[in-house]
C-alpha positions in Angstrom: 0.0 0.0 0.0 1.4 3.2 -0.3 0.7 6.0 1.8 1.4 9.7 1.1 1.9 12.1 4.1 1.9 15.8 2.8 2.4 17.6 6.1 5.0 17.5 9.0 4.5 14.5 11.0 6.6 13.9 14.4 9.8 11.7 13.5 8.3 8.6 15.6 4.8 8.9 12.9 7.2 8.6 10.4 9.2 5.8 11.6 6.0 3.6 12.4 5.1 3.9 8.9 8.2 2.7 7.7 9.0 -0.2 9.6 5.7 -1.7 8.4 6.0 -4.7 6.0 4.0 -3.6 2.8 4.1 0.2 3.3 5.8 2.4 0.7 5.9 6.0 2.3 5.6 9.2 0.1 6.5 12.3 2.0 5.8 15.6 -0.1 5.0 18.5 1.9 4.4 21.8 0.7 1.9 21.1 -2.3 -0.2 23.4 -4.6 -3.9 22.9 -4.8 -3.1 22.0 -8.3 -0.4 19.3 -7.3 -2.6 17.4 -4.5 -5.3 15.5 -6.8 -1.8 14.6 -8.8 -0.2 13.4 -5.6 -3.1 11.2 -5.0 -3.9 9.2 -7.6 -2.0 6.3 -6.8 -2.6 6.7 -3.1 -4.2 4.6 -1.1 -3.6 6.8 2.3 -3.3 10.3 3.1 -2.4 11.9 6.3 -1.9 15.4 6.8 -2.3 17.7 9.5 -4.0 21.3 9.7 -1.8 22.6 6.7 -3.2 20.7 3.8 -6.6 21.7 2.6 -7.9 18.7 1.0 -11.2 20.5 -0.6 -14.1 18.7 -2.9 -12.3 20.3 -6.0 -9.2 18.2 -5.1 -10.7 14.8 -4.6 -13.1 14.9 -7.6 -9.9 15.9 -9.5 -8.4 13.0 -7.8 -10.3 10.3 -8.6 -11.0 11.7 -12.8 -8.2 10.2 -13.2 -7.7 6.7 -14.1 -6.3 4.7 -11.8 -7.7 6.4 -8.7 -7.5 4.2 -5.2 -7.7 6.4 -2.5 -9.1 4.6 0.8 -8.3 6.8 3.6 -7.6 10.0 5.1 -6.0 10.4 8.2 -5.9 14.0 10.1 -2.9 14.1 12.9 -5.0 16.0 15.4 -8.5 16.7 16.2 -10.0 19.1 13.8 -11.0 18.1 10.4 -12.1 21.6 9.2 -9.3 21.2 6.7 -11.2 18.1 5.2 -14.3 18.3 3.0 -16.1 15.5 4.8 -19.0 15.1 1.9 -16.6 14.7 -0.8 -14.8 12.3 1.1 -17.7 9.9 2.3 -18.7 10.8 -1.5 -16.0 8.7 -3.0 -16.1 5.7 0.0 -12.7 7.6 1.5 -12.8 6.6 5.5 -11.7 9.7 7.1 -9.7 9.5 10.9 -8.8 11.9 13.3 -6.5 11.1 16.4 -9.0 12.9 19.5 -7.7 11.0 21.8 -4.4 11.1 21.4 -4.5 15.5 22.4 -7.1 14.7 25.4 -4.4 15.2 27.9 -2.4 18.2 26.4 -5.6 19.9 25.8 -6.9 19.7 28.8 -4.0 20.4 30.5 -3.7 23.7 28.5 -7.0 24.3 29.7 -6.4 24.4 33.3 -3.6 26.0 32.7 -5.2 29.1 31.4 -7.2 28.9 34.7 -3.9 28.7 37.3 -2.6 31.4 34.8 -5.7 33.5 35.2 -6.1 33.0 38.8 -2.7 33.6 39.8 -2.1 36.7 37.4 1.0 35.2 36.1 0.8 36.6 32.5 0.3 40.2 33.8 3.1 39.8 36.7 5.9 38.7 34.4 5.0 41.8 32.4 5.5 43.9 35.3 8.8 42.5 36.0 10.0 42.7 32.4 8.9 46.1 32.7 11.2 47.1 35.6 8.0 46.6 38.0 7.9 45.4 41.9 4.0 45.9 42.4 3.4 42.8 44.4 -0.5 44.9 45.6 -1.4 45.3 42.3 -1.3 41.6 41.0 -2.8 39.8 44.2 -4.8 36.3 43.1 -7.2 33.9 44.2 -6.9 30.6 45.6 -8.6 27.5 43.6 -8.9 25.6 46.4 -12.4 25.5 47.7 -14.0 27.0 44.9 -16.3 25.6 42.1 -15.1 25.2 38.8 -18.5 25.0 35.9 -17.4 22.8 33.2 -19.5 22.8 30.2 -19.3 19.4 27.8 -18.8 16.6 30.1 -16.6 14.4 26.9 -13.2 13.6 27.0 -11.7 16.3 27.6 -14.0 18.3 29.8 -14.2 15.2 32.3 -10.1 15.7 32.4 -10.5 18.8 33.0 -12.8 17.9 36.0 -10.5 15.6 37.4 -7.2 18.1 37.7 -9.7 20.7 39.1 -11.4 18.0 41.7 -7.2 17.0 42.2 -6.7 20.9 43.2 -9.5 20.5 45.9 -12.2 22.4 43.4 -15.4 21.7 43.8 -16.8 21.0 39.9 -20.3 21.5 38.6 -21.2 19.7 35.0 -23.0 21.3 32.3 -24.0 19.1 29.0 -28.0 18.6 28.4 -26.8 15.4 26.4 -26.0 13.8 29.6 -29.4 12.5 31.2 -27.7 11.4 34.7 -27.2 13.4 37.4 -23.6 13.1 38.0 -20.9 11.9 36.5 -17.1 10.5 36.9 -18.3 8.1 39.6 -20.4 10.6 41.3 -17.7 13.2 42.0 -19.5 15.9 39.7 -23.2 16.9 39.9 -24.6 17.9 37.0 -26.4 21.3 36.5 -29.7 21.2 34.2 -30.8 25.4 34.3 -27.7 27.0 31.9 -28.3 30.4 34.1 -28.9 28.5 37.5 -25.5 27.1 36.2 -24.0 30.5 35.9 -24.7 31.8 39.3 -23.3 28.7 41.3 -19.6 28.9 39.6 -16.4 30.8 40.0 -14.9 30.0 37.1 -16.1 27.9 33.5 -14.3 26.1 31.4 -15.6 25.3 27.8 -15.4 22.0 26.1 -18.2 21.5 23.4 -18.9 22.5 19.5 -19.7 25.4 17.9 -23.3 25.0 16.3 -26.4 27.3 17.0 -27.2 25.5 20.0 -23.5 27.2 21.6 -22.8 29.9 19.4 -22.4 33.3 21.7 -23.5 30.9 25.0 -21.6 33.0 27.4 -23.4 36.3 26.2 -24.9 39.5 27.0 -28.1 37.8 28.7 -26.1 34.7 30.5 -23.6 37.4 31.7 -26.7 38.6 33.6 -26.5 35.9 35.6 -23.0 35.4 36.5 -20.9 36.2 39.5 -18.7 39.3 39.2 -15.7 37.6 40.0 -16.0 34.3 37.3 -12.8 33.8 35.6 -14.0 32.5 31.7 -11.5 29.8 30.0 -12.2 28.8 26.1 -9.7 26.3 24.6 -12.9 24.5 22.6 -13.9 26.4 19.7 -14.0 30.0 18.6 -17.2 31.7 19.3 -19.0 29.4 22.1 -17.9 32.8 24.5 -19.2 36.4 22.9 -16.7 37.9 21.7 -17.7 41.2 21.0 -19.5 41.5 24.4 -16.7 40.3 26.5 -14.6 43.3 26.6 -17.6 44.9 27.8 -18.5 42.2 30.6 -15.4 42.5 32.4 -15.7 46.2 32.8 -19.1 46.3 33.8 -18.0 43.8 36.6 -19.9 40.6 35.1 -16.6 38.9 35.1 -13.1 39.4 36.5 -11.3 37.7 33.9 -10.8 35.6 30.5 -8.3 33.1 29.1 -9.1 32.3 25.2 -7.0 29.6 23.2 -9.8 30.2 20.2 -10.9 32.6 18.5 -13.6 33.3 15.8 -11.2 34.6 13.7 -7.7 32.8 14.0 -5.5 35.1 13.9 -7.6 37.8 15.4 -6.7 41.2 13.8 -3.9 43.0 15.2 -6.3 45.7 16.7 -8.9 43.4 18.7 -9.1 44.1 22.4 -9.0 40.4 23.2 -5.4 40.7 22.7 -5.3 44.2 24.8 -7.6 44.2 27.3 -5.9 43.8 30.7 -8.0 41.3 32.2 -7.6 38.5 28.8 -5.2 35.9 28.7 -4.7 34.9 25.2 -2.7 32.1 23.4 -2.3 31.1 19.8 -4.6 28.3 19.5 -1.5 26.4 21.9 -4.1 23.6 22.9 -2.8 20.6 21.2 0.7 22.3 21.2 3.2 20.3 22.8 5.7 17.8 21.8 4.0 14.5 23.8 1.2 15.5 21.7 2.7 16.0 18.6 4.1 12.6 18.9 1.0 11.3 19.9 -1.2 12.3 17.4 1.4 11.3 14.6 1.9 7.9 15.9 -2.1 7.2 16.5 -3.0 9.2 12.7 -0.5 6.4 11.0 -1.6 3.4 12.9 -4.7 4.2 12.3 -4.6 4.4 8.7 -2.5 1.5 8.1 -4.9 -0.9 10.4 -7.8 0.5 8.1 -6.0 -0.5 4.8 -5.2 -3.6 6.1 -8.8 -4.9 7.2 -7.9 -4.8 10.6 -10.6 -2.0 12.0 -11.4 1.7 12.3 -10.3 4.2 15.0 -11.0 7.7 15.4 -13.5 7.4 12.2 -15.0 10.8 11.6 -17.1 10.0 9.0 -17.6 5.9 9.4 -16.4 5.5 5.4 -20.2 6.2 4.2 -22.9 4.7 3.1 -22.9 0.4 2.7 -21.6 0.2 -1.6 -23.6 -2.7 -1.6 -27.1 -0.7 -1.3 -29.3 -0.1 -4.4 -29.0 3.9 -5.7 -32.7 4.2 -4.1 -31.7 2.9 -0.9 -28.7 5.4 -1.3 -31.2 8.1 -1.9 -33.2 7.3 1.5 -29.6 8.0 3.3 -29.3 10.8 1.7 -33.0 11.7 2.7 -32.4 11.0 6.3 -29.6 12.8 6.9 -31.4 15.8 5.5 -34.3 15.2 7.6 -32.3 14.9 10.6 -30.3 17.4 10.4 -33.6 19.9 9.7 -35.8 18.3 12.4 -32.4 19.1 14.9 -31.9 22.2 14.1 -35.7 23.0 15.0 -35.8 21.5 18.5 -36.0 23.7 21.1 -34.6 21.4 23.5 -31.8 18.5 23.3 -33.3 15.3 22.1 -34.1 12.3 24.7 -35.9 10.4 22.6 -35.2 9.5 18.8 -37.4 7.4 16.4 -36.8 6.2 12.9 -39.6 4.5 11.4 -39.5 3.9 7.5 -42.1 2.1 5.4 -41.7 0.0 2.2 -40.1 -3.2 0.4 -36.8 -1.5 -0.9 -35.7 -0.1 2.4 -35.1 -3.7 3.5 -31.5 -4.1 4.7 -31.5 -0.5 4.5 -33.1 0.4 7.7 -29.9 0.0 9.9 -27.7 2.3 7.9 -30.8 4.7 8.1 -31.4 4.5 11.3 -27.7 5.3 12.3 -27.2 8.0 9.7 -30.5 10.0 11.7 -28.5 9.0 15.0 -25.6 10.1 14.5 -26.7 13.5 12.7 -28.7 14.2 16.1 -25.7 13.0 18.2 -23.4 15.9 16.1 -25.3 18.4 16.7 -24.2 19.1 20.1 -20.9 17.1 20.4 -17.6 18.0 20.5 -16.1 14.3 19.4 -16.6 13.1 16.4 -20.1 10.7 15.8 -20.4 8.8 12.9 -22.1 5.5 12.0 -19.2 3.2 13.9 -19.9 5.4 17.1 -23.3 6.6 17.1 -25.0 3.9 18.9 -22.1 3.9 21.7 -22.4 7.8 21.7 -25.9 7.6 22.4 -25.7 4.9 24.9 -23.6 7.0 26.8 -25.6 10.3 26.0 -29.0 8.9 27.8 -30.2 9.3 24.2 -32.7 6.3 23.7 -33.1 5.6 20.3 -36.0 3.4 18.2 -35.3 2.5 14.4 -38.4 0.1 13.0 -39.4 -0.8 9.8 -42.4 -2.3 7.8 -43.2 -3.3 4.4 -46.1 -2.2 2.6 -47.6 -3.6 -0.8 -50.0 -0.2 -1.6 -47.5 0.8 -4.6 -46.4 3.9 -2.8 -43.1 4.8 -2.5 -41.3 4.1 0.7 -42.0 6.4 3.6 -39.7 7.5 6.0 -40.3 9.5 9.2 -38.4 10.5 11.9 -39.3 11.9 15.7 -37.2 13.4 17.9 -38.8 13.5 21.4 -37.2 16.5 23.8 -38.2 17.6 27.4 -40.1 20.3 25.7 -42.2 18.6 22.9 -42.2 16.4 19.6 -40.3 17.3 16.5 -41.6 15.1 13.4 -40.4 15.1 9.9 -41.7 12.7 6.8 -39.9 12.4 3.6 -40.0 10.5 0.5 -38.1 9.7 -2.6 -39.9 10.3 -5.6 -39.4 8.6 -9.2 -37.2 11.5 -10.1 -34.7 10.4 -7.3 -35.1 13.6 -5.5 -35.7 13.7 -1.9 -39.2 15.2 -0.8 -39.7 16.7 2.5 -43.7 15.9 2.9 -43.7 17.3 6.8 -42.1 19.0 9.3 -42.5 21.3 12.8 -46.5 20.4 12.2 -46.7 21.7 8.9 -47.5 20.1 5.4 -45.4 20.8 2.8 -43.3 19.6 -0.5 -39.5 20.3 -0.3 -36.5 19.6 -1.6 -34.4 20.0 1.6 -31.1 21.5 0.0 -28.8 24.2 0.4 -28.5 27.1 3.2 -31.6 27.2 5.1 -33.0 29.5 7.5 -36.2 28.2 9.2 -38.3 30.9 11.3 -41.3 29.7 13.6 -43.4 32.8 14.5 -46.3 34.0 15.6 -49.5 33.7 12.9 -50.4 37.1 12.2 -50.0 40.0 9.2 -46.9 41.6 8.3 -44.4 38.9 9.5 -43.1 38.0 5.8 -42.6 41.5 5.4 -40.2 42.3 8.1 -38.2 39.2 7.3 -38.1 39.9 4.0 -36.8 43.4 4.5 -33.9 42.1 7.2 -32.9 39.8 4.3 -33.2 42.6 1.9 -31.7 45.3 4.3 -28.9 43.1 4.1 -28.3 42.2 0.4 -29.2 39.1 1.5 -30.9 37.2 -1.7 -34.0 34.5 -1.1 -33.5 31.6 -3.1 -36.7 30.1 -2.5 -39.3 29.9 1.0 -41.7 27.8 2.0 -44.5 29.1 4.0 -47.5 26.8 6.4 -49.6 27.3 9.3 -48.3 24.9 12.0 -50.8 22.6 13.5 -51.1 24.1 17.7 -50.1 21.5 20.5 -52.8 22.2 23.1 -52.6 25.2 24.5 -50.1 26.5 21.8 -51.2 29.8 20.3 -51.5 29.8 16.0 -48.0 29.8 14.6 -46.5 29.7 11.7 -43.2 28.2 9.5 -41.1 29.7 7.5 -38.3 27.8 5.3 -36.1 30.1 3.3 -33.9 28.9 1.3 -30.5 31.4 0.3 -27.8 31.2 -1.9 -25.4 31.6 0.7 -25.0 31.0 4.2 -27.0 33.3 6.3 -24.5 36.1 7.7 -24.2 35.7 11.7 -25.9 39.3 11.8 -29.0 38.7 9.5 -29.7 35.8 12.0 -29.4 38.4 15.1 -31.5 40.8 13.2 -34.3 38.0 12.8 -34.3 36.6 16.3 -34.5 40.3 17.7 -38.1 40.6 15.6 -40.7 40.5 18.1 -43.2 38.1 16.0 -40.4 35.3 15.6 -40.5 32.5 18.2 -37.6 30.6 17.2 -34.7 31.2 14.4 -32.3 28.3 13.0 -29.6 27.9 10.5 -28.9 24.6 9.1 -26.6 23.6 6.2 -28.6 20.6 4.4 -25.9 20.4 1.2 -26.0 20.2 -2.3 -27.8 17.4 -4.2 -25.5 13.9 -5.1 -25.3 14.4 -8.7 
């Protein structure tokens, strides 16, 4: 098999891959866009790390040409940003990370940012670089004794737990995926009220996504109910802690301090106050940043690929290799439904799911089901998780999650095409969604949020519930507008009232472009709107 590796690996990566019987190592770093697909084509592995793009355009140019075998990717490190996941699961390619192999260091940076924070280390080296002695003017706080919030309870935030529980912290969880009401044997209670949450810590410490469920989490109304002297760590993702409000926060006293890894914007421009206010510790994006974990990640990316190529197993899969080949192109089309619906139906819950049901309907779904079922899981799963789910993991995932999960099936000989539906049951209500693949081999979206309607659920989608009365399409309209926003397409129903639910309405607009972060702001500050989501459904399989 041979294997190329097109960023810089750690020696020991290197030297793993080439003491294996049957490997023939490429190493070409530094490649053009225009270069990859040509480095490619008689690949059968890739691993880079965060310095390779590996885009759409470069695998379809890839495999064009004759000859094509690429099997795997594997990404040295945790974030696969860098990796067009579609186009990959596309063209069968397994894609693997190495999470667990950075667990430790990141965490570790984590609390590090917190002793650094605590302790005002950063801000008395300065002072002594500086020709300073002001020993008053950088007085800390003790850890010891206090409670340290931690919000995503996954691998690394339960790390995280366990130095702060080492330091004598008291630590309070924070993940609505997680139904139990502690966690690491007990040792950590979990919270269930995000601002109850807020007002019980002294200091938080992100570990989850970035999706609309956590973008801006730690803003202008949660700062409400925080205690003026919480100390804020991010070393997750860019974006899960406002930003723009921050600066703001600590000098109204709704914080006393911040320590970012992450930004929205990496590097953040040279004039940001995040890198000049006095009370915000930042780093470059350190987290995964240190020579163990170089190794690490190396080592565990070119294992990984090489037991995949040999038959001998998946680890870190990100996006479980796709769909079964062996499936008819209908059955491939119901997959391709699913995850649509899944990732719509989601995206409109107001709550984290408990509860998810598949049910599909009809003769050529048989053997199908499974893959179905697993494809809906594991879209729900992602929506709120920091590791990676996929269709190796998502059953595990939700085990662990408290998610419970039904996937049925039944034949039917009316001549219809096969029906799928899928439910997603919260603490809040029922989210339903039905969908069909016509003749045409295009998916149909025949129901969602208790409205009828015929869609094909592509693209970038905004979905709006709000209240049933006149004007409403107007003022969205004219926020899109106002913006130079263009409406591809919407689809507007009447939603059928829960008892006691006032007449509402549902709005799905389709754009030509992803919805700018302050068109969405600008809808959800409309009075009439009850809810506002952004979901990214994809373009068509051609």
């Amino acid at each position: 098999m041979r294997i190329l590796i097109a960023d810089k690996l750690a020696p020991e990566g290197l030297a793993y891959l080439e003491s294996q019987e049957g490997v023939d190592v490429e190493v070409r770093l530094g490649l053009t866009p225009d270069e990859l697909p040509q480095a490619l084509r008689s690949a059968e592995g890739l691993v880079v790390r965060s310095g390779v793009r590996v885009t759409g355009d470069a695998l379809r140019a890839a495999f064009a040409q004759p000859g094509a075998r690429l099997k795997a990717i594997a990404r040295a490190g945790v974030g696969v940003d860098n990796i067009d996941l579609d186009a990959a699961t596309e063209f069968g390619v397994m894609v693997m990370n190495s999470a667990s192999a950075s667990t430790i260091t990141t965490a570790e940076h984590a609390f590090a940012l917190l002793m650094a924070m605590a302790r005002n280390i950063p801000q008395g080296d300065a002072a002594m670089r500086s020709g300073g002695w002001d020993r008053n003017k950088h007085v800390g706080v003790q850890l010891h004794g206090r409670t340290l919030g931690v919000v995503g309870l996954g691998r690394i935030g339960q790390t995280v737990a366990e130095r702060a529980l080492a330091f004598g912290m008291d630590v309070l969880g924070y993940d609505p995926y997680i139904k139990s009401d502690h966690v690491l044997d007990g040792r950590v209670p979990m919270a269930t009220d995000w601002h109850d949450f807020l007002s019980r810590i002294d200091a938080v410490s992100f570990h989850v996504p970035l999706n609309d469920h956590t973008r801006n989490m730690l803003g202008r109304e949660a700062f409400a109910h925080t205690r003026p002297h919480l100390l804020i760590i991010n070393a997750a993702r860019g974006g899960v802690v406002d930003e723009e409000h921050l600066p703001t926060a600590l000098d109204e006293g709704r914080c006393a301090g911040a320590a970012l890894d992450v930004f929205t914007t990496e590097p953040p421009p040279a004039d940001s106050p995040l890198r000049t206010h006095p009370k915000i510790i930042c780093t470059p994006h350190l987290g995964a940043s240190t020579s163990e974990a170089q190794e690490a990640v190396s080592v565990d990316a070119c294992r990984a690929i090489v037991e995949y190529l040999r038959g001998e197993g998946v680890r870190g899969a990100v996006n479980a290799g796709g769909v079964r080949f062996d499936l008819s192109p209908r059955q491939r089309a119901y997959i391709d439904l699913a995850t649509r619906m899944a990732r719509l139906a989601v995206a409109l819950c107001d709550a984290p799911p408990a509860t998810l049901s598949i049910h599909a309907v009809g003769e050529e779904l048989t053997g199908a089901t499974d893959t179905l079922g697993r494809i809906a899981l594991a879209e729900t799963l992602s929506a709120a998780m920091d590791d990676p789910v996929n269709l190796v993991n998502a059953s595990v995932v939700a085990r662990r999650r408290g998610l419970e999960f039904h996937n049925t099936h039944e034949t039917s000989d009316d001549g219809a095409p096969a029906r799928l539906a899928i439910e997603i049951e919260t603490g809040r209500g029922v989210q339903r969604a039905e969908g069909v693949v016509l003749q045409d081999g295009l998916p149909r979206l025949r129901s969602i949020d208790g409205c009828a309607v015929d869609l094909v659920p592509t693209g970038h989608v905004v979905a709006l519930r709000n209240r049933d009365e006149p004007g409403v399409i107007g003022r969205v309209g004219a926020v899109f507008g106002g913006a130079g926003v263009n409406i591809a397409d919407m689809t507007i129903c009447r939603r059928k009232p829960g008892e006691g639910e006032a007449p509402s309405a549902l709005m799905l607009i389709r754009l030509d472009a992803p919805a700018p972060r302050e068109v969405l702001d600008a809808l959800r500050g409309l009075p009439a709107l009850l809810g506002v989501a952004s979901v990214e459904l994809g373009p068509l399989p051609e």
